[in-house]
C-alpha positions as a LaTeX table, in Angstrom:
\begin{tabular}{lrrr}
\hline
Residue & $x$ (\AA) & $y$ (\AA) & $z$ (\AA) \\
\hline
Unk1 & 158.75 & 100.74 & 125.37 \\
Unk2 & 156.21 & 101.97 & 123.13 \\
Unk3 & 157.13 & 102.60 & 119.75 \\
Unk4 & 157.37 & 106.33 & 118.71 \\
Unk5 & 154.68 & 108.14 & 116.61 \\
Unk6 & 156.61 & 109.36 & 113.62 \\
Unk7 & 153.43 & 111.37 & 111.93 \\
Unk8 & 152.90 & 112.64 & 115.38 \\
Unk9 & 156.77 & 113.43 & 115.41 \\
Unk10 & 156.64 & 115.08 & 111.96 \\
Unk11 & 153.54 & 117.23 & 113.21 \\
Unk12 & 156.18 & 118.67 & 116.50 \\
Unk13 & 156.87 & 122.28 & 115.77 \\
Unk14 & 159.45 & 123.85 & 117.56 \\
Unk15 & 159.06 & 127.62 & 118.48 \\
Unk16 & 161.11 & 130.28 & 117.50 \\
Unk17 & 159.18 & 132.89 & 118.02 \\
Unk18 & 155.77 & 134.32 & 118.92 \\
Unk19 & 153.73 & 132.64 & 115.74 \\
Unk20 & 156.88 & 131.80 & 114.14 \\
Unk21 & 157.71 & 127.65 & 114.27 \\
Unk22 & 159.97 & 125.54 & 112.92 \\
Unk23 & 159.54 & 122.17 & 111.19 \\
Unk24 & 161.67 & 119.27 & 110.41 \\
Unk25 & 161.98 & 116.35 & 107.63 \\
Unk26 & 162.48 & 112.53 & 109.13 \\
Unk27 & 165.75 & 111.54 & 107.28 \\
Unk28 & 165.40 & 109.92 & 103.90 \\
Unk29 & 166.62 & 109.85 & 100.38 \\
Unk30 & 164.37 & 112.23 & 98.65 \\
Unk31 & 165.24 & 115.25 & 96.38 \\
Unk32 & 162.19 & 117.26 & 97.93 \\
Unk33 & 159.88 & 117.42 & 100.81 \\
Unk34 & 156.40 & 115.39 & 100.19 \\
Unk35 & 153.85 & 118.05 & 99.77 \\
Unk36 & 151.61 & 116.94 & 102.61 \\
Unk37 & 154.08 & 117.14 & 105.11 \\
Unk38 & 154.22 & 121.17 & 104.14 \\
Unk39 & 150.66 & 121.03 & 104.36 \\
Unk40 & 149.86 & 119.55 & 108.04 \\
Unk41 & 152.85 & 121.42 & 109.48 \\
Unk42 & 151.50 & 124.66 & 108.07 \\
Unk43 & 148.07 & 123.73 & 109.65 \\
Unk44 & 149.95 & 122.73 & 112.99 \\
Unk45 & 151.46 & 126.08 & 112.79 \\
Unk46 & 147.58 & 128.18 & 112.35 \\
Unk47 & 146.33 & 125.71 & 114.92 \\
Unk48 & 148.95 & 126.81 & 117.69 \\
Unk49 & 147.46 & 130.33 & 117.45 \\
Unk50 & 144.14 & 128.98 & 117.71 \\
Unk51 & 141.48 & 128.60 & 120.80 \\
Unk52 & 138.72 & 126.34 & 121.20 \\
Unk53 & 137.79 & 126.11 & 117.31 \\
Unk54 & 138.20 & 123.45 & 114.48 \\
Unk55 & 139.63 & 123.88 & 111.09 \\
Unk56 & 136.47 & 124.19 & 108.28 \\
Unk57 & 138.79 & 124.65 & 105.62 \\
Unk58 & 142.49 & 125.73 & 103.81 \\
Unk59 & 143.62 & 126.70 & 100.29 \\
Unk60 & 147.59 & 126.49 & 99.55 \\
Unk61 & 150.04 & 126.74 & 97.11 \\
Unk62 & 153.07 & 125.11 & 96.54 \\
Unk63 & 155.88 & 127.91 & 95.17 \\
Unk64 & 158.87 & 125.76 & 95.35 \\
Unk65 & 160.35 & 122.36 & 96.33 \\
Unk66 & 160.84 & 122.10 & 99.48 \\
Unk67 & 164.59 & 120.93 & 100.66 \\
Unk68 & 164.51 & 117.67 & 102.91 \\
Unk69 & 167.73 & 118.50 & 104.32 \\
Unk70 & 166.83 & 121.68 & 105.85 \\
Unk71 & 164.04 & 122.69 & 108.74 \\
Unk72 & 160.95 & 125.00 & 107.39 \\
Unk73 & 160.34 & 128.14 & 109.00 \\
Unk74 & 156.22 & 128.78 & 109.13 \\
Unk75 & 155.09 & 132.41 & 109.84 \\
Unk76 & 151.35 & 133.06 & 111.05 \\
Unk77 & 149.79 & 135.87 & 110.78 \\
Unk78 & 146.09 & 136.23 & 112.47 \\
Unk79 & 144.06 & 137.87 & 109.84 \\
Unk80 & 140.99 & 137.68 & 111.86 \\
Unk81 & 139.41 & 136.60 & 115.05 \\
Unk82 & 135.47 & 137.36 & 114.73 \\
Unk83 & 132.63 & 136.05 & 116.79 \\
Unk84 & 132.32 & 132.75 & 114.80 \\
Unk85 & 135.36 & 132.65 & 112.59 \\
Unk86 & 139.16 & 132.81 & 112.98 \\
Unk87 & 141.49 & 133.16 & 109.55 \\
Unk88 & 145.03 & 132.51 & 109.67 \\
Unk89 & 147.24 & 132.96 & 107.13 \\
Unk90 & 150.87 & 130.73 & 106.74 \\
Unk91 & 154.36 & 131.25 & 104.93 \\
Unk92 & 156.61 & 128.39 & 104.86 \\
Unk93 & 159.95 & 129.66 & 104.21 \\
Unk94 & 163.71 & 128.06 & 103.42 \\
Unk95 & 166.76 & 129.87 & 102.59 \\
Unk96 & 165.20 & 132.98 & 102.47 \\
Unk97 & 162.25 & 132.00 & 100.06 \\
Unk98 & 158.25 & 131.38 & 100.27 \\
Unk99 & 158.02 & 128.19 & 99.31 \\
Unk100 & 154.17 & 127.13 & 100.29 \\
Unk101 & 151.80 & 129.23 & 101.56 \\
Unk102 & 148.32 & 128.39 & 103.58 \\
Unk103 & 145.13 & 130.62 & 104.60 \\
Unk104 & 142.77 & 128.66 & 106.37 \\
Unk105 & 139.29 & 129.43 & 108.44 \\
Unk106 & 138.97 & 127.91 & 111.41 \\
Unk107 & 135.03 & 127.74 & 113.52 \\
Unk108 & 133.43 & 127.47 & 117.01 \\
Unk109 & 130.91 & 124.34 & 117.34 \\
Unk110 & 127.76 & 124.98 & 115.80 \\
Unk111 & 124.50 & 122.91 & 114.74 \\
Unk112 & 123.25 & 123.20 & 111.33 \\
Unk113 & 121.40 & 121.10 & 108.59 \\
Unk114 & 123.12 & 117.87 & 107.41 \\
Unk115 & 123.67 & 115.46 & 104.66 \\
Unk116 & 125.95 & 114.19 & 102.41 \\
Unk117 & 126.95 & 111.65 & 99.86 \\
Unk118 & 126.93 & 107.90 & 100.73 \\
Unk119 & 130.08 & 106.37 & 101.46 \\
Unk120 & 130.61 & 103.69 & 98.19 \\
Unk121 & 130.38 & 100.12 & 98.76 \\
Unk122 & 134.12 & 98.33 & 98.59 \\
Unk123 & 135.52 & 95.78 & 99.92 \\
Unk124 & 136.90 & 96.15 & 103.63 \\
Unk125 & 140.87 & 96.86 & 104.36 \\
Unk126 & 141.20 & 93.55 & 105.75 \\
Unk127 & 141.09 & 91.74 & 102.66 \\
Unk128 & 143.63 & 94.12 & 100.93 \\
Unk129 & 147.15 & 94.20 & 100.47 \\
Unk130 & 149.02 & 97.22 & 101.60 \\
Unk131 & 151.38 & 99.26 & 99.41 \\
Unk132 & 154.25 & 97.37 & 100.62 \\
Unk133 & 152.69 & 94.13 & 100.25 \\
Unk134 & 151.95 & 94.45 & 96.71 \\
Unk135 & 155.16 & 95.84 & 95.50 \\
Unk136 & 156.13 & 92.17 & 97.33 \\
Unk137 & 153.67 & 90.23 & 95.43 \\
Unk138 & 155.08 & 91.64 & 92.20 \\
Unk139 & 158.07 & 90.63 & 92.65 \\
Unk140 & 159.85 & 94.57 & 92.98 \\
Unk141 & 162.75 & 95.37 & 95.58 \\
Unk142 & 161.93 & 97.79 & 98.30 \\
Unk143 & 163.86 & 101.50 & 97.17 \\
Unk144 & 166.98 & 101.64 & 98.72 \\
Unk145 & 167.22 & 104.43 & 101.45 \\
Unk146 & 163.12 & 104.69 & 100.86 \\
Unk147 & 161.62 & 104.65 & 104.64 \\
Unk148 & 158.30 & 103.20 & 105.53 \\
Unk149 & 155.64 & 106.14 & 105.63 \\
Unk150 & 153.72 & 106.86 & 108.49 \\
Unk151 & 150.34 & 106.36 & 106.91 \\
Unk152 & 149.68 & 102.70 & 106.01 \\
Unk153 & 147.66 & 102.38 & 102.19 \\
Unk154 & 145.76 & 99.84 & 101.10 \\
Unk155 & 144.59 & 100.26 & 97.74 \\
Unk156 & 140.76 & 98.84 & 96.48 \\
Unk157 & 141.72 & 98.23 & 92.86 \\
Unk158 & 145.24 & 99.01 & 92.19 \\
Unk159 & 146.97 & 98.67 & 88.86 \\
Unk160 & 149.12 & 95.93 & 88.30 \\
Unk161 & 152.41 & 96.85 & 88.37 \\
Unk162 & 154.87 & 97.92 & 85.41 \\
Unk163 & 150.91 & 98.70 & 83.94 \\
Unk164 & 151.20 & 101.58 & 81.63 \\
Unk165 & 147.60 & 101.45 & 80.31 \\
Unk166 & 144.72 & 103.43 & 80.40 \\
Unk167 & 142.30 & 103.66 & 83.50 \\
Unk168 & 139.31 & 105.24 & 85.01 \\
Unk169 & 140.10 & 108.10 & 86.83 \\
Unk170 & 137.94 & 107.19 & 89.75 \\
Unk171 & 139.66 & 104.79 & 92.22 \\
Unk172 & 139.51 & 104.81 & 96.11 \\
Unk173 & 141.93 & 103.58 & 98.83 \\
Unk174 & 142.24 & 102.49 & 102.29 \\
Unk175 & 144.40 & 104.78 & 104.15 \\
Unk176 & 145.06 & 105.65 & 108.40 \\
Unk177 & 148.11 & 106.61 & 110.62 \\
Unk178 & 150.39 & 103.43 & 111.67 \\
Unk179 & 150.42 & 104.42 & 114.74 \\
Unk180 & 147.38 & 105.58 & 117.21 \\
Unk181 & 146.66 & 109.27 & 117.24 \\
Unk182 & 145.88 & 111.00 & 120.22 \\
Unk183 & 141.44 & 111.72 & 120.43 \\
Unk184 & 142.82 & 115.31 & 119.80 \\
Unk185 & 140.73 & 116.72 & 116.68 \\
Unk186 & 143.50 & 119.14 & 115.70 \\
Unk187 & 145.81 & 116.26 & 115.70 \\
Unk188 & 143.66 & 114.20 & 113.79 \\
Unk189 & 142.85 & 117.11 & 110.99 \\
Unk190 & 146.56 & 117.31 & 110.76 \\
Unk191 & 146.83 & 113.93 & 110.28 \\
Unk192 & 144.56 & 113.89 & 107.56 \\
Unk193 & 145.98 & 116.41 & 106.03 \\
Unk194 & 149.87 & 114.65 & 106.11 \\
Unk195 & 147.62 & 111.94 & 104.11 \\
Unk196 & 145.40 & 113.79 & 101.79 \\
Unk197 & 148.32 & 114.37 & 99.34 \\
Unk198 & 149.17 & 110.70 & 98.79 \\
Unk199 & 147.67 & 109.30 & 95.72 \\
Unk200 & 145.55 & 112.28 & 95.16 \\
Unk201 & 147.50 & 113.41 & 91.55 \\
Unk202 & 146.93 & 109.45 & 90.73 \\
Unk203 & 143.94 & 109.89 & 89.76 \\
Unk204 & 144.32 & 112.59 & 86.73 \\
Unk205 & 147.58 & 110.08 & 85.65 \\
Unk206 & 145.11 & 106.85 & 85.14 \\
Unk207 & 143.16 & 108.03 & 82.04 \\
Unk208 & 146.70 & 108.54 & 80.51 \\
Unk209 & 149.21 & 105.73 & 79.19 \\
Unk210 & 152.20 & 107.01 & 82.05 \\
Unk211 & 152.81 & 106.30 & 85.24 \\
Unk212 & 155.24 & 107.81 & 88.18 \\
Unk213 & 158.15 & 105.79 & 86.12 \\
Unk214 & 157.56 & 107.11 & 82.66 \\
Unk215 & 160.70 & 108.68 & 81.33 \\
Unk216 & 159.60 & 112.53 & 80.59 \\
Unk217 & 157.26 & 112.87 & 83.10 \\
Unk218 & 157.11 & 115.84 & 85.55 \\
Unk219 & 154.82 & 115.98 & 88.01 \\
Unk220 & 154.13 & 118.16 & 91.09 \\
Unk221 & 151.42 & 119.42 & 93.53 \\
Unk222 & 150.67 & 123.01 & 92.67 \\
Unk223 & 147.61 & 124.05 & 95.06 \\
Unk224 & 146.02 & 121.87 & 97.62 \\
Unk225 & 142.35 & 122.59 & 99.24 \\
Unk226 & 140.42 & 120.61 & 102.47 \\
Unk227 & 137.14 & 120.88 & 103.81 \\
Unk228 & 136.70 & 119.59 & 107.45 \\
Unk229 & 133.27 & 118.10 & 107.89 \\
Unk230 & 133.15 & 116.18 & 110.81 \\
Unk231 & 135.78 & 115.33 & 113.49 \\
Unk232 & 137.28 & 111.47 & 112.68 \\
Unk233 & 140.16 & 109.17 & 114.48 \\
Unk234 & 142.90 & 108.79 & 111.90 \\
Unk235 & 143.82 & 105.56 & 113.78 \\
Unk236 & 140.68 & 104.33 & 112.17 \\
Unk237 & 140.89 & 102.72 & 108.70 \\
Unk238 & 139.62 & 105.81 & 105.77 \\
Unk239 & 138.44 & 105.53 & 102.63 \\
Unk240 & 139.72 & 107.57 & 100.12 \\
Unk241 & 137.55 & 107.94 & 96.50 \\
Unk242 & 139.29 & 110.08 & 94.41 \\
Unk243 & 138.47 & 111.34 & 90.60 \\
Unk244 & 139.63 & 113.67 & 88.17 \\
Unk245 & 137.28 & 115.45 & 85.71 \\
Unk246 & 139.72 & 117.30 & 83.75 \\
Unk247 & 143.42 & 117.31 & 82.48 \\
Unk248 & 144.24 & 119.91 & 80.20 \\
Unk249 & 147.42 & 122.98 & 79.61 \\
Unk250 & 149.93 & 120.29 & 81.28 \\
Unk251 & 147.63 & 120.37 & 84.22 \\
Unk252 & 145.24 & 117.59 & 86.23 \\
Unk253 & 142.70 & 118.55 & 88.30 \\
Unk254 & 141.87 & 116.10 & 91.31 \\
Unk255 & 139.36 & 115.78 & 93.93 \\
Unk256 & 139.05 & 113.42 & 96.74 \\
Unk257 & 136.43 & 112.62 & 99.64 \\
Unk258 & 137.79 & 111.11 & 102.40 \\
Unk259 & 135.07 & 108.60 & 104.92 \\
Unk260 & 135.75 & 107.79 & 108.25 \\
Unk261 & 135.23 & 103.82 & 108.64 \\
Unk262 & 131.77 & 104.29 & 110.03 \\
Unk263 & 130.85 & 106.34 & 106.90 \\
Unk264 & 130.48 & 109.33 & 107.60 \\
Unk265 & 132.41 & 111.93 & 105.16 \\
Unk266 & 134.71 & 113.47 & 107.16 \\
Unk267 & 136.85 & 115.44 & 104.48 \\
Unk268 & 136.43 & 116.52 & 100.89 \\
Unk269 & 139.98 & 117.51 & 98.99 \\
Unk270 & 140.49 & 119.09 & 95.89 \\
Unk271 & 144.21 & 119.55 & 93.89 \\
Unk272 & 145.60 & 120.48 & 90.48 \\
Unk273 & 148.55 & 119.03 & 89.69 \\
Unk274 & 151.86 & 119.25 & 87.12 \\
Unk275 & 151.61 & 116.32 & 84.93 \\
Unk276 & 153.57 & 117.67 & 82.63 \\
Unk277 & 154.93 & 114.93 & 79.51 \\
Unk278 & 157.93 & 115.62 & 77.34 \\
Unk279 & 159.20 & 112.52 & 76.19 \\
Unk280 & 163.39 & 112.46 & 75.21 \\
Unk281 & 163.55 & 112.31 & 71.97 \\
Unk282 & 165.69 & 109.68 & 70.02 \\
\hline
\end{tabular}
């Protein structure tokens, strides 16, 4: 028996209603839902409503923490259906509350001019050490009660771990689904953009002396943007580069561009981010 899909499972919506779905969180010990998750179902959710065109793009907000232990209600509304474009707006909701909300354009097929930045030169997945693995290497027990996510990372230069130091902003990853996707383009744009959210805020933490362990630190995803250039197979091996040009107010501002293995840029992401510091004091 094949093994189940659990990013395919997590991208299921169950319908309530005409453009009203519902969306579920696998079972694990977390005190909120994982920002991407909010983010692909909401996109699910436009994409049900949607014939024969692609995602271009989607701007979001986070508004609360999402509870794990409860499903998410997502409400579409079509804004707009013209001859090239479709906009679809998205409420996630839970007890009674917005707690994310999504517009996003979607496009027919159309030819245009084309270029875009190279895809840097890094060493190949093959030669890295997932997530998992490297927590191994160093010697750190797995977190009890944490689950394996769906999306396999394999970091080009990670930090050492325990390392508090200061580091470039700019770092890239390795990053697809652990299990196949379906050729579906949708699917795969959803998949993405489960993904896009992991290790993103890293990258306006590095220039700083913290990391996710730091005693004082708050962090959290407060808007979340994609561009869909071309269609890619999340199966596939990605590379994620990622910078940040700016931390300031309590805030980091991140941007990501995400290459299918072949090169091509598939997806460009942008976030600001909490990273809010207020050490206990003695």
């Amino acid at each position: 028996m094949a093994e189940a899909n659990e990013l395919t499972e997590i991208l299921h919506l169950e319908q309530v209603e005409l453009d009203m779905f519902r969306g579920f969180t696998p079972p694990e010990e977390r005190s909120r839902i994982y920002g991407g998750q909010v983010v692909a179902q909401a996109l699910t959710a436009a994409y049900r409503t949607i014939e024969d065109r692609l995602c271009a793009s989607l701007h979001a907000y986070f508004i609360r923490p999402g509870d794990p232990r409860i499903p998410v209600m997502y409400m579409v509304e079509r804004v707009r259906d013209g001859g090239s474009f479709s906009v679809r707006r998205v409420i996630a909701v839970q007890n009674g509350q917005q707690i994310f909300n999504l517009a996003a354009t979607f496009q027919t097929d159309e030819q245009g001019f084309e270029h875009q930045f190279e895809m840097p030169d890094v060493p190949a997945p093959e030669g890295l050490l997932n997530e998992e693995q490297l927590r191994e290497a160093a010697g750190v027990a797995p977190q009890p009660g944490r689950r394996l996510w769906p999306v396999e990372v394999r970091p080009v230069d990670p930090i050492p771990w325990g390392d508090v130091g200061a580091h470039d902003s700019r770092n890239a990853l390795w990053f697809k689904s652990r299990q196949p996707m379906s050729p579906d383009v949708p699917a795969n744009q959803c998949a993405i953009a489960y993904a896009s959210d992991m290790s993103l805020l890293d990258a306006c933490l590095r220039p700083h002396p913290v990391n996710w362990d730091t005693g004082g630190m708050q962090t959290a995803s407060l808007d979340h943007a994609m561009w869909f250039h071309r269609p890619s197979d999340f199966s596939d091996w990605h590379l994620y580069v990622m910078d940040s040009p700016s931390a300031s107010g309590g805030r980091g501002f991140n941007r990501g561009s995400i290459y299918s293995r072949d090169g091509r840029l598939a997806v460009s992401a942008a976030q600001d981010g909490l990273i809010r510091y207020r050490p206990k004091k003695a």
